[in-house]
C-alpha angles and dihedrals in degrees: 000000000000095000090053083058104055099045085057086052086048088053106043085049093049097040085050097053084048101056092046085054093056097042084057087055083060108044110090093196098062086039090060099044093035092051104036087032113052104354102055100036081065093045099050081051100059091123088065087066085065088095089059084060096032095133098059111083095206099068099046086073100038131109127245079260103061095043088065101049089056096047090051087050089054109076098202094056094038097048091049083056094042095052097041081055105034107065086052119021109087115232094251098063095031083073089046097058 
């Protein structure tokens, strides 16, 4: 009984951080602030990563550009970013970005 439970419990609480997570999808306002706010400033930054890969010399000449490319090529890097964006940023402004 108590394992039943427990599951329903797993699955209200599941089903609830799901659906906050959509709604966020849908409010403009966060979009805006979260986006312009936090997601593009580090973005923007990317040439201040450069001391996580400060031992690859490729990287120390190359342009924000570039970095990003890289990051995106290193799937490490890229699914930490994916899954820090993807529960909140709506499609629209993922490509965007």
């Amino acid at each position: 009984m108590k394992i039943i439970e427990k599951d329903e419990f797993l699955k209200k609480e599941e089903d609830d951080k799901n659906s906050y997570l959509l709604k966020l999808q849908f409010d403009r306002k966060f979009q805006k602030y979260y986006v312009r706010g936090i997601v593009l400033p580090v973005l923007k930054n990317l040439r201040d990563l450069k001391w996580i890969y400060s031992n690859e010399q490729e990287l120390l000449k190359a342009s924000d550009e570039e970095i990003a490319d890289i990051i995106r090529n290193n799937r490490v890097n890229y699914s930490a970013l994916v899954k820090l964006l993807t529960p909140i940023i709506d499609e629209e402004i993922k490509e965007e970005l």
